[in-house]
N, C-alpha and C positions, 0 to 999 in steps of 0.2 A: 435540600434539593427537592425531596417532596413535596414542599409548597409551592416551588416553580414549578415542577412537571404538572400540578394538578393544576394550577390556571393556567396555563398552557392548554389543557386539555379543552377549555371554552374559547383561549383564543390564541393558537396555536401561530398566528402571523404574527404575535409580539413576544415570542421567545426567545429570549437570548441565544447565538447558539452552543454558546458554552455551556449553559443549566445543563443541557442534553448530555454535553462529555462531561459534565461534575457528575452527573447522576452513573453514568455508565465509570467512571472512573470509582467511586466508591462501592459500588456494585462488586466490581473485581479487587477492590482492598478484601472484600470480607472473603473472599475465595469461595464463592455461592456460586455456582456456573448456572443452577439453575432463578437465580434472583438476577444477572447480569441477564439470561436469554428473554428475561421478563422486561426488564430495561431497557435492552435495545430494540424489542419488539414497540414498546411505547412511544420511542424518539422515534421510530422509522417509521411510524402513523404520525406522529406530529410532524414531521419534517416532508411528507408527503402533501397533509394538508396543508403546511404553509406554503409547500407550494403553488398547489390552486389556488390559491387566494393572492399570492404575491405575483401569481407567474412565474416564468425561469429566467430573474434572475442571476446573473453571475452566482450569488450569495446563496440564495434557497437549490440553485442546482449542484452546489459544491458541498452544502451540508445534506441534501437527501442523497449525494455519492458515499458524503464519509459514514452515514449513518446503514446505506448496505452493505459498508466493509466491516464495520461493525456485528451487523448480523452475519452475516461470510465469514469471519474468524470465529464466534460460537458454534456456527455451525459445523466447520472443518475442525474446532478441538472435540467435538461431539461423535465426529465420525461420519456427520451426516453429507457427504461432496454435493449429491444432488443441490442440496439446500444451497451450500455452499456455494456452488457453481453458479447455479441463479440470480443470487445475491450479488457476487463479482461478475458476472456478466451486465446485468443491469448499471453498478456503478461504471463498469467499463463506456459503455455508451453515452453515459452521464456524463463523463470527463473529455469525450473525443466533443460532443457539443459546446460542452465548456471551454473547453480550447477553442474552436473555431468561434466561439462570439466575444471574447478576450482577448485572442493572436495567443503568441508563443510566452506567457511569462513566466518565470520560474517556477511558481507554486503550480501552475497551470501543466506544464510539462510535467513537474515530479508526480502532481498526483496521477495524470495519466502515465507515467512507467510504474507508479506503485500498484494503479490496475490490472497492469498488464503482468505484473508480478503474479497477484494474488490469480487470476488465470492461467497462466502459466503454472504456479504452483499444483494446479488442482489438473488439469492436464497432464502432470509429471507424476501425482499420485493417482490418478486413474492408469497410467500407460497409453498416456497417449502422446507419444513424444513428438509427432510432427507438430500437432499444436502447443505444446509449451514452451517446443526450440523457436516456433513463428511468432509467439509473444516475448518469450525472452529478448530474443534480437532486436524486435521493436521497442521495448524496455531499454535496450543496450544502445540502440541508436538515439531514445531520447536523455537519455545519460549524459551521453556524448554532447548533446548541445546547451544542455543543461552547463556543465561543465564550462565550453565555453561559452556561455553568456553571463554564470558569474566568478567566472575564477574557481582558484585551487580554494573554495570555502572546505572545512571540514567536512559536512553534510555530502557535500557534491563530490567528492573525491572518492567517500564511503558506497554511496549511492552507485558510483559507475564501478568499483573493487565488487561488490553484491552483485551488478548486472552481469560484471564477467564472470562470477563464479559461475551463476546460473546458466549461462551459456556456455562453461565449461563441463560442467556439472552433464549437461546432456549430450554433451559431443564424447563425454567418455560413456554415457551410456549406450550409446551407440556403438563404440567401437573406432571412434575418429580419435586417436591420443593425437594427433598431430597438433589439430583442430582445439585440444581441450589442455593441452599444454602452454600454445600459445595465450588461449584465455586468462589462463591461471598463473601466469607471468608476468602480464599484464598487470590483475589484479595484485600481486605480488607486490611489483612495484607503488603502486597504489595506496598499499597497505605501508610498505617503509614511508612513502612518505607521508601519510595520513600522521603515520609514530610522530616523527619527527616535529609537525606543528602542531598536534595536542601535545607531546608528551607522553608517560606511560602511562594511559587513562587503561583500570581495565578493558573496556571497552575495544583501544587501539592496539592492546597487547594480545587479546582474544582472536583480532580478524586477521593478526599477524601470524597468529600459530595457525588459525586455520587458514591460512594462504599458504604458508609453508607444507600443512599437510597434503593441500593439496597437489 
């Protein structure tokens, strides 16, 4: 992947956009935190410049969002939210354009509730809970449509069981159990039947214990 990121570096509008997550995926095979912040500092200046060059694209605007979630989660495992913050804010905005010059389609929805996660998240770890119950729900709501626009797929069913946690998640931090039980009921249910069409995938058996915990 060296070889591709380094011509890329001269002509960065004919990059695969896989080389970028090959490089970043092996980066975090070797458990280097600081060769992955090296990494995704690189794809996030290629996938910038290929956008000036390409324009915005469906394509070039959907890989320079996933490439600031990239940087936003080294950041937030580092400690650093500012950085963090920045980063998913920026993808955030990148996904709500995306959406409107696409319409509504799947990938186009999840990514933008995956945005609004990753804000929300960072909202919830500052203490700031009006904003990450205001992202969650909007998260929760495009869950929902998600859902039905493709069916009970595995993904989508997980997808909307994680929106409810998180907006249960904050309504008991709040002090709303009413609020945070129906959430988590919900999800609950979600999670049985998540089991039920995979199977006992760790995975399925994992978001079931913690639905139950919750």
């Amino acid at each position: 992947w060296r070889g591709s990121m380094a011509g890329g570096l001269q002509h960065p509008e004919t990059i695969a956009p896989f080389v970028g997550g090959e490089a970043i995926q092996a980066a975090r095979a070797l458990g280097d935190i600081d060769l992955t912040q090296t990494v995704v500092a690189e794809v996030l200046d290629l996938c910038r410049r290929r956008l000036a060059i390409l324009g915005e694209t469906p394509e070039a605007l959907r890989d320079l969002s996933v490439s600031l979630d990239n940087v936003g989660n080294v950041a937030r495992a580092r400690g650093r939210l500012d950085e963090a913050e920045s980063a998913y804010r920026e993808s955030l905005e990148l996904r709500r354009r995306l959406l409107k010059a696409v319409g509504e389609t799947p990938e186009a929805l999840r990514d933008l509730s995956v945005s609004l996660d990753n804000v929300g998240d960072v909202a919830r770890a500052r203490g700031r809970l009006d904003e990450a119950e205001s992202a969650y729900r909007e998260s929760l709501e495009l869950s929902r449509r998600l859902l039905a626009a493709v069916g009970e797929t595995p993904e989508a069913l997980r997808d909307l069981s994680v929106s409810l946690d998180n907006v249960g998640d904050v309504a008991r931090a709040r002090g709303r159990l009413d609020e945070a039980e129906s959430a988590y009921r919900e999800s609950l249910e979600l999670s049985r039947r998540l089991l039920a069409a995979v199977g006992e995938t760790p995975e399925a058996l994992r978001d079931l214990s913690v639905s139950l915990d919750n």
